[in-house]
C-alpha positions as CSV (number, residue, x, y, z in Angstrom):
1,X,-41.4,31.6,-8.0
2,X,-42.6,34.4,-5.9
3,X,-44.3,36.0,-8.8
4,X,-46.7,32.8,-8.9
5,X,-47.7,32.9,-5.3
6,X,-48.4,36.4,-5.1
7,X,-51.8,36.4,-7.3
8,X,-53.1,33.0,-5.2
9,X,-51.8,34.7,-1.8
10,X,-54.5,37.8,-3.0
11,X,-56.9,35.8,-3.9
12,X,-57.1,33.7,-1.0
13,X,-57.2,37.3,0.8
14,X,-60.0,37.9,-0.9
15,X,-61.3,35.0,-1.0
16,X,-61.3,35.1,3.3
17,X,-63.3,38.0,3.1
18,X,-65.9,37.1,0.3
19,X,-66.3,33.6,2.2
20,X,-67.5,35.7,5.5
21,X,-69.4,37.8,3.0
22,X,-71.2,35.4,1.8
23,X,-71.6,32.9,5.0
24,X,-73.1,35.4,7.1
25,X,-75.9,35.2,4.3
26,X,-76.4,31.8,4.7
27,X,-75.6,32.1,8.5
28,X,-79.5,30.4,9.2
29,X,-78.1,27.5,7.0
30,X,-75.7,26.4,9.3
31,X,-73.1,27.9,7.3
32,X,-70.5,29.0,10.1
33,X,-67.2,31.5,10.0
34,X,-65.1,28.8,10.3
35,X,-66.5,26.6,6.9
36,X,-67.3,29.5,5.2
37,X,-63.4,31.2,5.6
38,X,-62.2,27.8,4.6
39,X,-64.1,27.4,1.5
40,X,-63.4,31.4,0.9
41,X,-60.0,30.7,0.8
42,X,-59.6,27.7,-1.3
43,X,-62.2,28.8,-4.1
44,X,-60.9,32.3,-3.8
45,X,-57.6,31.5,-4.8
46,X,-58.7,29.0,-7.3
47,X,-60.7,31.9,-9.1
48,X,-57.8,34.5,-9.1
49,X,-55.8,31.5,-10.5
50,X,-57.9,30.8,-13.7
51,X,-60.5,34.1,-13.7
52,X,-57.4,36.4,-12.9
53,X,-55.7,36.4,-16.3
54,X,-58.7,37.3,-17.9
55,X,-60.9,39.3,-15.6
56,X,-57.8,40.8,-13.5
57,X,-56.7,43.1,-15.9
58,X,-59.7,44.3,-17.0
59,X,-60.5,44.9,-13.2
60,X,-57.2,46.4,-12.6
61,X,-57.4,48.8,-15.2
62,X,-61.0,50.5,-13.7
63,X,-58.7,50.9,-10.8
64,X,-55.8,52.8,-12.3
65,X,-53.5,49.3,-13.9
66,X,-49.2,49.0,-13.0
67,X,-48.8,46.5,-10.1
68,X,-51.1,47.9,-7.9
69,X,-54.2,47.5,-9.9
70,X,-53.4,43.8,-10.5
71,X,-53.1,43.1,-7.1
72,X,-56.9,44.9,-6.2
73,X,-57.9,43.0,-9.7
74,X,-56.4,39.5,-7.8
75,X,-58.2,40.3,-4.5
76,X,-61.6,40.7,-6.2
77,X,-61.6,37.9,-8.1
78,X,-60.9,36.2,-5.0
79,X,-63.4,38.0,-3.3
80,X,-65.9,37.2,-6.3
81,X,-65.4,33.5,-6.0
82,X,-65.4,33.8,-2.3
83,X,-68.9,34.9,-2.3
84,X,-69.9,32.3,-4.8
85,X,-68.3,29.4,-3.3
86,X,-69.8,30.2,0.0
87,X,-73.5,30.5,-1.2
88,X,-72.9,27.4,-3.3
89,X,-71.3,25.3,0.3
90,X,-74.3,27.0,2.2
91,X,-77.3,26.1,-0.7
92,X,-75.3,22.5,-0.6
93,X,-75.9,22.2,3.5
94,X,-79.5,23.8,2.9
95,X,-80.4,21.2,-0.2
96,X,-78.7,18.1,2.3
97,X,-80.5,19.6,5.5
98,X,-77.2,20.2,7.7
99,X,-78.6,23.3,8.1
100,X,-79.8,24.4,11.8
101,X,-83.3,23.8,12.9
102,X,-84.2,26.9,14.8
């Protein structure tokens, strides 16, 4: 059981810090740290889950492989989908005008 949360535990890591990553690009958008972590997480961990089979290893293995390099391979696909689910949440506000007016 613990062996399944481990790789989505990572990836929602990652996923915190791609989702600030990628908000404070669309910080003019209205995007703020709060939406942005929140979408990090959940799209984060959703990407280690189905990217992280597949792309994991291979990441893992640039890094050195064993346990530790498919946890770093976890966290950037997390990261990865972080940053892409949080310019995709801040294009949607911008498209919908929720941005800020400034």
């Amino acid at each position: 059981m613990i062996e399944q949360l481990i790789p989505l535990a990572s990836g929602g890591a990652g996923g915190l810090l791609g989702g600030n990553i990628g908000g404070a690009l669309f910080r003019k958008a209205g995007v703020r740290a709060g939406s942005s972590s929140m979408v990090g997480i959940l799209v984060g961990a959703a990407a280690s889950y189905f990217l992280g089979p597949t792309w994991g290893p291979v990441v893992g293995g640039l890094v050195g492989g064993g346990d530790m390099g498919a946890l770093i391979g976890n966290l950037a696909m997390g990261a990865g989908g972080g940053i892409g689910g949080s310019l995709l949440w801040g294009l949607a506000k911008t498209m919908i005008g929720g941005g800020s007016r400034e």
